[in-house]
C-alpha positions in Angstrom: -201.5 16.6 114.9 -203.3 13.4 115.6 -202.0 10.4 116.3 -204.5 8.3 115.5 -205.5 10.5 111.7 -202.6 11.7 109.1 -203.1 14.1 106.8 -201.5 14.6 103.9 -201.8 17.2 101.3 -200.6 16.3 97.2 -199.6 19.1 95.4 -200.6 20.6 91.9 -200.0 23.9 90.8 -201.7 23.4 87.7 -205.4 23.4 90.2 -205.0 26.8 90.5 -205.6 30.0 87.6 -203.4 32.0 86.0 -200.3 31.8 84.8 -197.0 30.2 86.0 -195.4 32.7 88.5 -199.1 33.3 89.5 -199.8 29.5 90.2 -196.1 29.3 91.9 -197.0 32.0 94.1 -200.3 30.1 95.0 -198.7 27.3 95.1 -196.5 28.2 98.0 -199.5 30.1 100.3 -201.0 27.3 100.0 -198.3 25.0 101.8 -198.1 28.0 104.1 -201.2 27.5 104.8 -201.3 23.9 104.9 -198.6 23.6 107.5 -199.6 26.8 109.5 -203.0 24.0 109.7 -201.3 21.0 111.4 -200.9 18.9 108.0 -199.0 16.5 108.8 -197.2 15.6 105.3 -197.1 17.8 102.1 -196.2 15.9 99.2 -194.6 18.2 96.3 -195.7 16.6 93.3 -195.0 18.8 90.4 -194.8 16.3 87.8 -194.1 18.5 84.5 -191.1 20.7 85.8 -188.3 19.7 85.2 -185.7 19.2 87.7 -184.3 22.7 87.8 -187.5 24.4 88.1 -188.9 21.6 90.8 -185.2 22.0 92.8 -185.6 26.0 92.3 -190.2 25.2 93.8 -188.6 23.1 96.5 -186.0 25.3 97.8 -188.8 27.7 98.5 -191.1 25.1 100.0 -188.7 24.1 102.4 -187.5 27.9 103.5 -191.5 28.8 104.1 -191.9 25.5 106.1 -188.4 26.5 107.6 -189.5 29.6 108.9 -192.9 28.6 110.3 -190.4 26.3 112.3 -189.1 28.8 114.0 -192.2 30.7 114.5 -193.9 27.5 116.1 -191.2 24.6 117.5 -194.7 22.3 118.0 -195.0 22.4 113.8 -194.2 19.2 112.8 -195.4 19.5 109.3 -192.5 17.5 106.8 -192.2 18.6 103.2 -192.0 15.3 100.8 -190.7 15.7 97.3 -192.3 13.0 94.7 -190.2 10.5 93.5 -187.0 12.6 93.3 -184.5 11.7 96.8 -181.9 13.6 95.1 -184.0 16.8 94.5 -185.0 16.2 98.1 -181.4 15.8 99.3 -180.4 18.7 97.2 -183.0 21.3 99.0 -183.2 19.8 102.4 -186.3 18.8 102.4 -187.8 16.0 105.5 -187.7 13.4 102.7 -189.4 11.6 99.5 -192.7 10.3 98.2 -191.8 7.1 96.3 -194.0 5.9 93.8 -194.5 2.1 93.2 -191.6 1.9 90.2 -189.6 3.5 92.1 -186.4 2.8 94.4 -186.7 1.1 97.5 -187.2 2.9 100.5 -183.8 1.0 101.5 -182.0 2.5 98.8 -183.0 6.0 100.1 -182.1 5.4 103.4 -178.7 3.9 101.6 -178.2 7.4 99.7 -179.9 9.4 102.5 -175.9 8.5 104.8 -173.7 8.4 101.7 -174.4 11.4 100.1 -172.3 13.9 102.4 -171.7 17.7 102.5 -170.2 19.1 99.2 -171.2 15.4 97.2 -173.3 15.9 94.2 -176.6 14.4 94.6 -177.7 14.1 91.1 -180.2 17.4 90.7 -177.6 19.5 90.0 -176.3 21.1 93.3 -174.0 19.8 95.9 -176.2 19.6 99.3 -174.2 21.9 101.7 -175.6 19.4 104.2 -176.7 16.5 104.8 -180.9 16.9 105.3 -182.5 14.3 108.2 -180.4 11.7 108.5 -184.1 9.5 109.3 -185.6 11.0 106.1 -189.6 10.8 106.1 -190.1 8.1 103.3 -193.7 7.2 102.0 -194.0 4.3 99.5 -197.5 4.2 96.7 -199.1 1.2 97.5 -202.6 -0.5 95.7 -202.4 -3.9 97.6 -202.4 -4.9 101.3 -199.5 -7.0 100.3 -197.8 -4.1 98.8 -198.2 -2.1 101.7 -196.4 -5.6 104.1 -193.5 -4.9 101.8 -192.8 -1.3 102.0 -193.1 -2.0 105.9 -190.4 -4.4 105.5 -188.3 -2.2 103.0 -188.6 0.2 105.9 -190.4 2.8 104.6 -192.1 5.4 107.4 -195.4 5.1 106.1 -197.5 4.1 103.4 -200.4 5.6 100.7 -202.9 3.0 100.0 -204.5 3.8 96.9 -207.5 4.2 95.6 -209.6 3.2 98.2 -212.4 4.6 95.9 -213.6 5.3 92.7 -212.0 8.6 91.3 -213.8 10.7 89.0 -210.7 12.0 87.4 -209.3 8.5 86.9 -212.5 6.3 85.9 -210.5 3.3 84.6 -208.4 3.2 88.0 -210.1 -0.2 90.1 -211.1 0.4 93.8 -209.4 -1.7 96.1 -212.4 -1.0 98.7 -212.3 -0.8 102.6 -212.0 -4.0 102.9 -208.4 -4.1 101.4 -207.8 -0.7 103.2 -208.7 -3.0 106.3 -205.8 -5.5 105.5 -203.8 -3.1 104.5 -204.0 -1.1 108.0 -203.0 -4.6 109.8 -199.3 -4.2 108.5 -196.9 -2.8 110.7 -196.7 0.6 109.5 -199.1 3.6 109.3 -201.6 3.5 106.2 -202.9 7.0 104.7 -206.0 6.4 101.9 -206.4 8.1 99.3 -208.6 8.2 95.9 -212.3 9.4 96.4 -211.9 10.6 99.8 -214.6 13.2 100.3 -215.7 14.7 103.6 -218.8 12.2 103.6 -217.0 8.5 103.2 -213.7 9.6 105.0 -214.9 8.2 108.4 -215.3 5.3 106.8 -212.2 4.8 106.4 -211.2 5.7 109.8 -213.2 3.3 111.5 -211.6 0.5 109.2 -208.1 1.5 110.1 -209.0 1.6 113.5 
């Protein structure tokens, strides 16, 4: 993985046909194959299950990411799970994707020490173990002075979004390469996101250079 370029990969089941145990299935090869590719973060973002089926999609995330782990030791891909730290303490997973409404990243850290072996963490299922004690925590940010305060909330990293206009979202404002520009001069890393295609992403790489 590059040092300099992160990659991150946003789930959504719903993307691909057929029916539920068909898209679950699909679902998963693709993280396979995302993390067999040198993605750097997957984001589980499964917005309409509820928390037993997103646990129960997690815990078989995290065994296929597991695996290729012990397949590869240089795999450094870490599995995020959207919004929910105690779905993501539950299943083991690297950490959590906050969005802006959320928790601090603090306040994960905070629950990341307390919640030991055999404690209920809130999804339903005692976590037999703690997961990373440094979980991977990435904050939603749409302003450069949004993404200063996650740094200082110490979150690992930070999504500054959207850089462009989206198709799917026509109402959602820009914030523009210039704002992307601050934003990369805070003290923490800055992925973009919204409108990236293959033809404007170096733009973005040269203004977070």
């Amino acid at each position: 993985m590059s040092e300099s370029c992160l990659l991150y990969y946003i789930t959504d089941r719903t993307a691909f046909p057929g029916d539920e145990p068909t898209r679950r299935r699909r679902l998963l090869e693709k993280i396979s194959e995302a993390a067999r590719a040198g993605i750097d973060y997957i984001q589980l973002r499964e917005k309409d299950l509820c928390p037993r089926d997103l646990e129960s999609l997690a815990r078989e995330a995290v065994r296929i990411i597991a695996q290729l782990r012990t397949e590869n030791r240089q795999l450094r891909t870490a599995l995020l799970i959207n919004s929910r730290a105690d779905v993501a303490l539950a299943v083991q997973a690297d950490g959590v994707h906050l969005r802006s409404t959320d928790i601090s990243p603090e306040e994960v850290r905070t629950i990341w020490k307390t919640c030991g072996p055999g404690d209920s963490c809130g999804a339903g299922t005692p976590a037999r173990q703690l997961s990373p004690s440094d979980p991977w925590i990435g904050v939603s940010c749409h302003s450069p002075e949004e993404v200063i305060q996650a740094a200082a909330q110490a979150a690992t990293f930070a999504v500054f979004a959207p850089v462009f206009e989206k198709k799917d979202i026509p109402a959602a404002q820009p914030t523009g390469l210039a704002a992307l520009r601050q934003a990369c001069a805070a003290n923490i890393p800055v992925v973009a996101l919204g409108g990236i295609t293959l033809a404007n992403a170096r733009s973005c790489l040269g203004d977070a250079a």
